[in-house]
Structures are given as C-alpha cells and as structure tokens.
C-alpha positions in Angstrom: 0.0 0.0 0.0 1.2 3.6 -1.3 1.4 6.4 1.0 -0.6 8.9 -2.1 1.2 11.3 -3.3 -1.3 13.9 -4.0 -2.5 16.0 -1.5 -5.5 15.2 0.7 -8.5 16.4 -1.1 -11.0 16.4 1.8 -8.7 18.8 3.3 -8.1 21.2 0.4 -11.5 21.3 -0.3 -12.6 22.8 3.0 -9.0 25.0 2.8 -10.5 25.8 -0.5 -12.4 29.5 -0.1 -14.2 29.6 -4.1 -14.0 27.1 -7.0 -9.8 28.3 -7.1 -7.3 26.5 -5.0 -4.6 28.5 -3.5 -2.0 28.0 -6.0 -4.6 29.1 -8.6 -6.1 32.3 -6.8 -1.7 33.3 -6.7 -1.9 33.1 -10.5 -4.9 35.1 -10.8 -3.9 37.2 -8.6 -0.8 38.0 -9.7 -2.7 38.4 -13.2 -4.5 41.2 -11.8 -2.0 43.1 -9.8 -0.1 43.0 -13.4 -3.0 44.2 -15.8 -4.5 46.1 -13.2 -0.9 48.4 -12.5 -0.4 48.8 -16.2 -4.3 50.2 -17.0 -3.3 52.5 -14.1 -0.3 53.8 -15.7 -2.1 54.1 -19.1 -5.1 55.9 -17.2 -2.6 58.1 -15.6 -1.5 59.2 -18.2 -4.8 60.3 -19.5 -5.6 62.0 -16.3 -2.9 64.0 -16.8 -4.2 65.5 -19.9 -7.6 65.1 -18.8 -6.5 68.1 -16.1 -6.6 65.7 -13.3 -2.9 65.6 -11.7 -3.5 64.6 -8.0 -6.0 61.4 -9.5 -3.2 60.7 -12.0 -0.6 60.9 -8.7 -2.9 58.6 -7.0 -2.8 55.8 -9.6 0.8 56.1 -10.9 1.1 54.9 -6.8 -1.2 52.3 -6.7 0.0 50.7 -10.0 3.4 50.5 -8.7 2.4 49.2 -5.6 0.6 46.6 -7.7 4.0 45.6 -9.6 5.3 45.2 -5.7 2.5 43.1 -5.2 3.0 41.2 -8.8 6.5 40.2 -7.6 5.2 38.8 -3.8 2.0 37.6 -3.9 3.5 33.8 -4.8 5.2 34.0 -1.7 3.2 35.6 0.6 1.5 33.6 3.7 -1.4 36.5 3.9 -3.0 35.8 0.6 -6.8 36.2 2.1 -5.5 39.9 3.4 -3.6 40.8 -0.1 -7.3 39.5 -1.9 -8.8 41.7 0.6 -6.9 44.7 0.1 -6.7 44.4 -3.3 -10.9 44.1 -3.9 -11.4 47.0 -1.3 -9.1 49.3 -2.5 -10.3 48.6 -6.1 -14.0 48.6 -5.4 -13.5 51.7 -3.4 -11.2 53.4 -6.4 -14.2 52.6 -8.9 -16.7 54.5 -6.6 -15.0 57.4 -6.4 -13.8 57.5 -10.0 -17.9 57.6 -10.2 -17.8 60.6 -8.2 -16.0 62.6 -10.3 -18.2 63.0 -13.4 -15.4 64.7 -15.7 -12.7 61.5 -14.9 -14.4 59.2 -16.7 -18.3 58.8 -17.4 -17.8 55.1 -18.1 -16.8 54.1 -14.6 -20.1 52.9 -13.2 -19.3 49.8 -15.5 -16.8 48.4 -12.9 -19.5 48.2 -10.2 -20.9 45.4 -12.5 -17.5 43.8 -12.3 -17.6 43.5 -8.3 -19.3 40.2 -8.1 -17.4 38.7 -10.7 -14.2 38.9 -9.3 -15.5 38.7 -5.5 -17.4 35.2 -5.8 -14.2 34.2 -7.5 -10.8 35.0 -5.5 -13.6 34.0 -2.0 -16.4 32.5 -2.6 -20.2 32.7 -2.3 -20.2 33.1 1.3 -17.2 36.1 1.7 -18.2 36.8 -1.5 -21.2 37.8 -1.1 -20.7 39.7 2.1 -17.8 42.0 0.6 -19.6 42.7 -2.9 -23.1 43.3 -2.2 -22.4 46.2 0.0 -20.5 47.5 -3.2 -22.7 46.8 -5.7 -25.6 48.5 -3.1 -23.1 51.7 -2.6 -22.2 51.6 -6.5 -26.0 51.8 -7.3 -26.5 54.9 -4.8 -23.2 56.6 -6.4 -24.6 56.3 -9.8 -27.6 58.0 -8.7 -24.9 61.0 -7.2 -23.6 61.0 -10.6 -26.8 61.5 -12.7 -27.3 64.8 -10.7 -30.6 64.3 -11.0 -33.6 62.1 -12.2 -36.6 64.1 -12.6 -36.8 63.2 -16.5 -37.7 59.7 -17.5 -34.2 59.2 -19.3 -32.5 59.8 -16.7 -34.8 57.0 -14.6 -33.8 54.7 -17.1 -30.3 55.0 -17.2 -30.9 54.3 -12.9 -33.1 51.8 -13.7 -30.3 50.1 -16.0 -27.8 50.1 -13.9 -29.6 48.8 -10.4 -31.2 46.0 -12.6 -28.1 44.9 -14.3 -26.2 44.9 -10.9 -28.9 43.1 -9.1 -29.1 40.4 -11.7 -25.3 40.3 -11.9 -25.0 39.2 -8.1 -27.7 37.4 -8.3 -26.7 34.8 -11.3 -23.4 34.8 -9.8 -24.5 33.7 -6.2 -26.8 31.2 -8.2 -23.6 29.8 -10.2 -21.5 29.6 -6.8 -24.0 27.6 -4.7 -24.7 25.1 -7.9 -20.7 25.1 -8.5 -20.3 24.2 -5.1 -23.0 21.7 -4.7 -21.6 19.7 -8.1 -18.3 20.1 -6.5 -19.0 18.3 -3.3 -21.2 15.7 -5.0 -18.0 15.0 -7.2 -15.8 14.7 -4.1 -18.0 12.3 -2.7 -18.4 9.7 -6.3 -14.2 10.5 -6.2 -14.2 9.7 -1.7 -16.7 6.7 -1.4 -17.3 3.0 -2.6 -20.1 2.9 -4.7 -21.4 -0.6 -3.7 -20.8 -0.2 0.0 -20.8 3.4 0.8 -17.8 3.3 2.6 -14.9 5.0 2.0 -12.6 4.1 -0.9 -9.1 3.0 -1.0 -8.0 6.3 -1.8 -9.8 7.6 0.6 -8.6 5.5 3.2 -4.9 6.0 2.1 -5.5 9.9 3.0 -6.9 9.1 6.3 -4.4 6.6 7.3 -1.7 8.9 6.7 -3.4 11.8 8.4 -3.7 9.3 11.2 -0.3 8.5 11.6 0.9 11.9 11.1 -1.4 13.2 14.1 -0.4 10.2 15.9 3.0 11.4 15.8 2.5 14.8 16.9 0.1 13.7 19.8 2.0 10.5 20.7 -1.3 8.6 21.1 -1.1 5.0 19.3 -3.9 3.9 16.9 -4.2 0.1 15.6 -4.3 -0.5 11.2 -6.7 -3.5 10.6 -6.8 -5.2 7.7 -10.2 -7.8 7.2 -10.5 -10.1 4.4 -13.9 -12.5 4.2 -13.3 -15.4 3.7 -13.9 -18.5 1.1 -15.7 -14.9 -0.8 -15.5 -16.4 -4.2 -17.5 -19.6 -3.1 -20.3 -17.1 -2.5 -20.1 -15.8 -5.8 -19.4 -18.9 -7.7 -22.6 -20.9 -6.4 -24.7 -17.8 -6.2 -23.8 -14.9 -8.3 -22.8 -11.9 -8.0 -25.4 -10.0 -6.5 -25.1 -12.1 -3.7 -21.8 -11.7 -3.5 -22.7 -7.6 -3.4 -25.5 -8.4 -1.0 -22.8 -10.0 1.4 -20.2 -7.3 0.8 -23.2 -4.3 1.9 -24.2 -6.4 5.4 -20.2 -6.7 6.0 -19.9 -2.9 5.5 -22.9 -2.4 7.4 -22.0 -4.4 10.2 -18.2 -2.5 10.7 -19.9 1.0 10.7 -22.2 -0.2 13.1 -19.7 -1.6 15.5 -16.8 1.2 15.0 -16.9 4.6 16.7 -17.4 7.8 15.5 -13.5 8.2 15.9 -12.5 5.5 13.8 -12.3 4.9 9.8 -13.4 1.7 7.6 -13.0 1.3 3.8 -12.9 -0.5 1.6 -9.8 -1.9 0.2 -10.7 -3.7 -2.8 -13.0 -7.0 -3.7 -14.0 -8.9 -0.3 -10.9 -6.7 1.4 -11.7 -3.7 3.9 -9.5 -1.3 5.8 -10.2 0.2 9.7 -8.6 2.1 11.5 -9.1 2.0 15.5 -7.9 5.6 17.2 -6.5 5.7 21.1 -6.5 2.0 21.5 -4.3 -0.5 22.9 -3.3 -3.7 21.3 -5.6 -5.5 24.1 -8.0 -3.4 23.6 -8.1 -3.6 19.4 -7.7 -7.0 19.7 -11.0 -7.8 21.7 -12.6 -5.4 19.8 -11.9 -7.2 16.2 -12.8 -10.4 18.0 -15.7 -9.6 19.0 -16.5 -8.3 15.7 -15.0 -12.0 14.1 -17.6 -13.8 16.2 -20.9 -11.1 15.0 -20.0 -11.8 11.3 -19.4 -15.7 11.8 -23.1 -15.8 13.9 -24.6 -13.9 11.5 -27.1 -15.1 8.8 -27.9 -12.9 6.0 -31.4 -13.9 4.0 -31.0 -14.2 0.0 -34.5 -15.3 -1.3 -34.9 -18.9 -0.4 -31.4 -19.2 0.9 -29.5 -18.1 4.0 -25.6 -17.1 3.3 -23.3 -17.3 6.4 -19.7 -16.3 5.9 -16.4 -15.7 8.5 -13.7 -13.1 8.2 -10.4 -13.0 9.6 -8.1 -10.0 10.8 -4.7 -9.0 10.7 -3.8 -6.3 13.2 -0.9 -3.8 13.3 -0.3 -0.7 16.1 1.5 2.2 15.8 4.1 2.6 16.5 4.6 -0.6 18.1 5.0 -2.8 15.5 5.9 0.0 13.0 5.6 3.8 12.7 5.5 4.4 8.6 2.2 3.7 6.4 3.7 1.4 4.1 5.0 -0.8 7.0 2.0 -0.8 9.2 -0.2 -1.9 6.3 2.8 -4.5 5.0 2.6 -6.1 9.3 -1.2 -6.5 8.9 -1.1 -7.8 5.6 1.5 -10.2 6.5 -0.8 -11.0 10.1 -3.7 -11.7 7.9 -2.2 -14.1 5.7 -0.7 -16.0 8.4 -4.5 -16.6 9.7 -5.7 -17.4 6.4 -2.8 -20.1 6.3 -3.6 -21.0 10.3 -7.5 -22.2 8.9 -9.5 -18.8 8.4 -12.3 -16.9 11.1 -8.9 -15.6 13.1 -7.9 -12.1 14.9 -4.2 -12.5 14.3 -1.8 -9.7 15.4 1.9 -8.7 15.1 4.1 -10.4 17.5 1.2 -13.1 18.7 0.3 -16.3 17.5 -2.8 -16.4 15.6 -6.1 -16.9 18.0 -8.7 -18.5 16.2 -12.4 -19.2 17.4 -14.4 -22.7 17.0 -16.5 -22.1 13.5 -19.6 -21.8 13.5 -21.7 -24.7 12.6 -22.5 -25.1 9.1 -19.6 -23.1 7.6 -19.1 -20.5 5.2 -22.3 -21.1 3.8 
C-alpha cells in the first residue's frame, strides 16, 4: 500500500475559499496586480491631460504598488489579506472615480465587475458579504452622478444600472451555490465505494496517513486493521454476483455499526476492507476485532430462499509498536492476515502473537 502522493482532497476542499485552490487564486492574482498596475499607468497618463494631476498621482502609486504586489503575492503567507486589500481598495477606487463625473463617465461599469471577481478569488459566502455592499453603494453613487432624475431618461439609465447589478450578483450567487454543490457531490463519487458506501481506497490511504501523522505529533497510538472474508469467491461462484454484493453491503454495514465515530473503515478492494481504531491498545483492538469475528461468523444474511453465512479473519498492526511508517503498518497486517488465512480462516491475528482462532460456526461459510 502507497502512501498517495497527491495531496488530501477532503482537506483542500474545506482549505478551499471559491472554485480556485490556492496556488490558482496566486496566479490570478498576480494576473491582476499586473493588468490592473499597467491600465493605471495608461489611465494616468490620460488623467494628466484630462487636467486631473493629483487622481493621475494617486494611480501612478497604486499601480506600482501593484508591480510590488505582482512580484510577492507567490510567496506571501497572507494571501486572504492581499485579496482583501486588493478588492477593497479597487471597489472603493471605482466609486470614487464615479464621483467625479469629468474623470471618466464610463466608470459605473466596474460596479458590474464586483461580483465577478468577489465570488471568484472568495467565494459565495465572503463573496457575497464583501460585494453586495458594493454593488448597493455603486448603485446609490450612480444615482450622485446622474445629478438628477426628474426626467424619465434619466430614470432609465438608474433603472439600467440597479437592474443589471442586481441580476449580476444574483446569477453569480446562483452559479456559486450550484458550482459548489456539483463540486462536493464529485468529491464524494471521487471519496466513497459505490457498492458499500464506505470510504474508498483512496480515501482510506488519505486518512491513514493523516492518522499517523497526528499520531505522531500527539503520541497517542492507533491500531491498522486489515479484514479479508473469507472463502468470498465460493459465495459468488454458487450464487452470483449479487449475492456476493448483498454480502459485501451487510459486512460494511456491520463494521460502521460496531466502530466509533472516531474511527475509519474502507474498503480496500474486492471482499478486502480497511479500519482504522484511534487511542486503543493492542488488548483493547484486539478484543474489539474479536468480538467483531464472532458477530460476522453468527450472523445469517437472507437471499430469497437461501440463508448465506460467511467468516472473516483480521490481521492487526499498532502504531508505533510494531511499526511507525504507512507502508510498514499496512505490510505487518497484511503479512498477520495471511498468516491466519494459512492458520484455517475466522482468526484475529496480530503482530508479535500467535494467531487466536475461534471454533467455526456450525454449518460453515455457507
């Protein structure tokens, strides 16, 4: 078993603030402080004709404060306050550049922008909250900049511009929140095993190693478990493969129902699953799979006329008794597992003890 070499995509997910992970919302951003510094030294120099010296002043600053910015933000660990500053001072340059009719009599058109960029470098919930104050205070700025709207035109052109803003934040909160919603569901098909519900094996790789690394910080010991059932393909020879699921949903069943909340199961692959038992000791563990050995082996499970009985046995391994790397722990229960399938099958067999193995129950596998 492979310690993954991707990062843990549970984890980025919730790290994740909008559709853009971090290493995305760097390149945007540094996108932006780029074409954003360079339209302010072009609209500078415009000012400057335009008669405007101390707005021209203002954005020859900002835009090399931008370039700064261009050459940091990759590096930076603050890049929720730089995406902050930068949509605050921006959204509060465009209202003012509204408030000066002779600047520019186009600017209103970068309240419409707000949202965009907003729900995109934060998300729908932050967002929201940051633009639609905004977008509100761009709306009742536009009306400052009309002077007046005792004529029906000018109603329209207010009219226009609250409408378009309004519908602007309100197809891109309704984008977000289905974005969002897809993307979880996606997580979850890419997380879970579709037959059982439990978690995959890549899923279990991520939480295994998480395990261990907490474990290792903490200095608490967890046990790896590795359960295989057994004589499985008898099951599905002599009476198909939807028995064979049927049996493989009551086993995955049966281990969420036993495990606490603390713990993980997955599975593994075929008739193989994965748990992993937090803050135990290897007594403890051990009674614990036991126990669970001699639930599975009582159990029947109904399959139209017939009644389907199957065993399991266990291979356990602790951290960081027996081992304290992923690829070890997994390779000790393995190996413990293998030696009870040798030692007759329906065993709890851990490292460093002889395989203990309960009387079958009557009527075997079947």
């Amino acid at each position: 078993m492979k310690t993954p070499q991707h990062p843990d995509l549970g984890a980025s997910l919730e790290q994740s603030r909008s559709g853009l992970r971090d290493t995305h919302r760097r390149s945007l951003m540094r996108a932006l402080f780029l074409v954003t510094g360079s339209a302010l030294v072009v609209f500078g120099c415009l000012q400057i004709l335009n008669g405007y010296i101390w707005l021209a002043t203002g954005e020859f600053i900002a835009s090399l404060l931008l370039f700064f910015g261009g050459t940091r933000i990759n590096r930076t660990p603050r890049l929720q306050v730089w995406i902050y500053s930068y949509l605050i001072t921006g959204f509060s340059f465009a209202l003012l550049i509204m408030l000066v009719p002779e600047a520019s009599v186009s600017a209103f058109v970068w309240v419409l922008m707000m949202p965009v960029l907003a729900y995109l470098l934060l998300g729908k919930k932050e967002g929201f909250l940051l633009s639609a104050p905004f977008v509100a205070a761009g709306c009742v700025t536009y009306y400052f900049h009309l002077e007046f709207v005792a004529d029906a035109g000018g109603m329209i052109d207010l009219l226009n511009m609250v409408l378009c803003a309004i519908l602007m934040l309100g197809f891109i909160h309704l984008y977000e929140t289905r974005r969002e919603e897809a993307e979880h569901k996606l997580f979850t098909l890419a997380q879970t095993d579709a037959l059982t519900g439990l978690a995959n094996r890549a899923n279990f790789q991520s939480t295994l190693a998480r395990t261990l690394a907490e474990s290792a910080r903490s200095g608490a010991g967890f046990a790896l478990v590795i359960m295989d059932i057994d004589h499985f393909k008898v099951v599905n020879d002599t009476m198909g493969h939807d028995a064979g699921d049927k049996v493989l949903q009551d086993i995955g069943q049966r281990l969420t129902e036993r495990l606490r909340t603390t713990d993980a199961v997955g599975r593994l692959g075929g008739e193989e699953f994965g748990l992993i038992l937090r803050d135990v000791k290897p007594e403890d563990s051990f009674e614990l799979m036991d126990e669970l050995r001699q639930r599975i082996a009582a159990s029947e499970l109904p399959y139209g006329e017939a009644t389907i009985r199957v065993t399991a046995s266990f291979g356990i391994a602790h951290y960081p008794d027996h081992a304290t790397e992923v690829e070890s722990l997994f390779r000790i229960a393995d190996r413990c597992l293998f030696s009870g399938k040798r030692a007759g099958r329906n065993i709890v067999a851990r490292a460093g003890l002889s395989a203990v193995k309960d009387q079958r129950a009557a009527g075997g596998p079947l």
